[in-house]
C-alpha positions in Angstrom: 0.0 0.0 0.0 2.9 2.4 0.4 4.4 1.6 -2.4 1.2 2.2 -4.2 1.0 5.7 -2.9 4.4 6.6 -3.6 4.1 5.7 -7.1 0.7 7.6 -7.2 2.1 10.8 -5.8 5.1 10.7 -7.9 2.9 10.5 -10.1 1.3 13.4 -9.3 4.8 15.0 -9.5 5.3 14.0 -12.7 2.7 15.5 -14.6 3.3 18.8 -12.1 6.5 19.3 -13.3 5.1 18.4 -16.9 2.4 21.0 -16.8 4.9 23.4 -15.2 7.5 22.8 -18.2 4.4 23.4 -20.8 3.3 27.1 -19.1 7.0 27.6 -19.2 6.9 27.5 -23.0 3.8 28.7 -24.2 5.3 31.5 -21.8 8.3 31.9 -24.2 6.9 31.2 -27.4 4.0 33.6 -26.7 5.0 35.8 -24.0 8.5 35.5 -25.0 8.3 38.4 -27.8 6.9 40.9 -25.7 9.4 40.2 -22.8 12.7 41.9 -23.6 15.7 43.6 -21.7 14.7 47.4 -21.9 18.1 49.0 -20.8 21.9 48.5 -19.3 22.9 51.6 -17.5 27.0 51.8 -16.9 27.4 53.3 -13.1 30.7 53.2 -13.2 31.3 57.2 -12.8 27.9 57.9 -11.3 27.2 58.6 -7.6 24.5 56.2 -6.7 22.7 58.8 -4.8 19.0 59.9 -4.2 19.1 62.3 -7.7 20.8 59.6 -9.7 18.0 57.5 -9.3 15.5 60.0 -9.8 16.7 60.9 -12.7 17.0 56.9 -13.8 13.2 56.9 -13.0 12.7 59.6 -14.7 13.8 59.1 -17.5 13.1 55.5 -17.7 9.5 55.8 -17.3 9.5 58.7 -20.0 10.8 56.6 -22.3 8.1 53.7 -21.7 5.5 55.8 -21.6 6.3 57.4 -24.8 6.2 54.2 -26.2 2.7 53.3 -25.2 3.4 51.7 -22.0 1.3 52.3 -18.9 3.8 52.2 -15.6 1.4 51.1 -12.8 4.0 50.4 -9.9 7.4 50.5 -9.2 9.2 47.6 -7.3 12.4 48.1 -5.5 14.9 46.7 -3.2 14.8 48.0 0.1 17.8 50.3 -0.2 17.9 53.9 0.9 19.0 55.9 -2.0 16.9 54.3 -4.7 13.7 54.3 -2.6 14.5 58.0 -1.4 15.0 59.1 -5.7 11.6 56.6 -6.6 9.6 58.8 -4.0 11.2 62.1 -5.1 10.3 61.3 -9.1 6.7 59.9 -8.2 5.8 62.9 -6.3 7.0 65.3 -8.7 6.2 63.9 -12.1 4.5 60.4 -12.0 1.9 60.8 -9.1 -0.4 57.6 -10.0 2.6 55.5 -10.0 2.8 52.9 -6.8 5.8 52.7 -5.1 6.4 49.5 -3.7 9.0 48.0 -1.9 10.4 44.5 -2.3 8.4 41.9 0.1 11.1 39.3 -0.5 14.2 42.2 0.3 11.7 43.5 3.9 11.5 39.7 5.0 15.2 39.3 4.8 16.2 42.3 6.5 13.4 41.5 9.6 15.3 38.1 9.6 18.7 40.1 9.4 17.3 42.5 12.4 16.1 38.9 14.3 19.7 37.4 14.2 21.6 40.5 15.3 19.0 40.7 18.4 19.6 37.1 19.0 22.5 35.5 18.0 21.7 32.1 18.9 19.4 31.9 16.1 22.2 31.7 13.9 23.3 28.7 15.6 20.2 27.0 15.3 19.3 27.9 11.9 23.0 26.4 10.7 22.3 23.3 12.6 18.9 22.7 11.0 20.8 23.0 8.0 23.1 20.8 8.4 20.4 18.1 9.8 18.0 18.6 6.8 21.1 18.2 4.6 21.9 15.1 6.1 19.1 13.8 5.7 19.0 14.3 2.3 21.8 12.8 1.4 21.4 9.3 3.6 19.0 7.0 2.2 17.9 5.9 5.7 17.3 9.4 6.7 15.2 10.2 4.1 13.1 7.0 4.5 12.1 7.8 8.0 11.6 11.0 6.9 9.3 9.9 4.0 7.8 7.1 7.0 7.2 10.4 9.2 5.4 12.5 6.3 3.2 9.0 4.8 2.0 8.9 8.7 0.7 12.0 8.7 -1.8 11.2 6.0 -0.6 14.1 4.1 1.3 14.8 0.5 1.0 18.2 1.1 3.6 18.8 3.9 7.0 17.8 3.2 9.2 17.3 5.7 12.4 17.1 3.5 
């Protein structure tokens, strides 16, 4: 019976990561011309301050809109001096434009603030690590593992 169900839900994997791989093309075949790289700025000279980036913005969402584009949002990472030159070239010339930071970027820097307050963390985190990587690499390990997870009745939680 266990062997039936692992078969079924790799299955089940199978034809996710076959669905997965077809979106991923129509993506590119479709999508694909539409999609292209819009601009590689040299800051080799430049002083990455809040009026360099302004004036990026700026001109970048000139430039798209004169093309037809309709700029809804801006999405940045969560450093100072591009945040501080998006805010100052949305308020002054682009004041239906969203400005929002990067969810992924605030996450890790809570995280970052959680580990200098308590340094332990680290320790823990490292270990866990190094458990789950264990685990993954010895047969046994991942069997019980896979044993634990099957006795939980559920293929949606994964303990590996």
């Amino acid at each position: 019976m266990v062997k039936l169900q692992s078969v079924f839900y790799n299955f089940h994997i199978f034809w996710f990561y076959i669905i997965l791989i077809f979106i991923f093309f129509i993506y590119i075949f479709y999508l694909g011309s539409y999609v292209t790289l819009y601009d590689m700025v040299d800051t080799h000279l430049d002083v990455l301050n809040e009026s360099y980036y302004e004036a990026l913005i700026k001109r970048i969402v000139g430039d798209l809109q004169s093309s037809g584009a309709v700029v809804l949002s801006i999405t940045l990472d969560n450093e100072a001096s591009p945040n501080v030159g998006v805010c100052a070239a949305i308020a002054k010339y682009f004041p239906w434009i969203l400005h929002i930071r990067c969810g992924c970027h605030t996450i890790e820097l809570e995280l970052q603030a959680i580990y200098s307050a308590f340094p332990q963390l680290n320790e823990i985190v490292v270990s866990a690590r190094e458990i789950a990587s264990k685990c993954r690499n010895t047969k046994a390990l991942q069997k019980a593992f896979y044993d634990a997870q099957t006795a939980l009745q559920s293929s949606m939680i994964s303990l590996i």
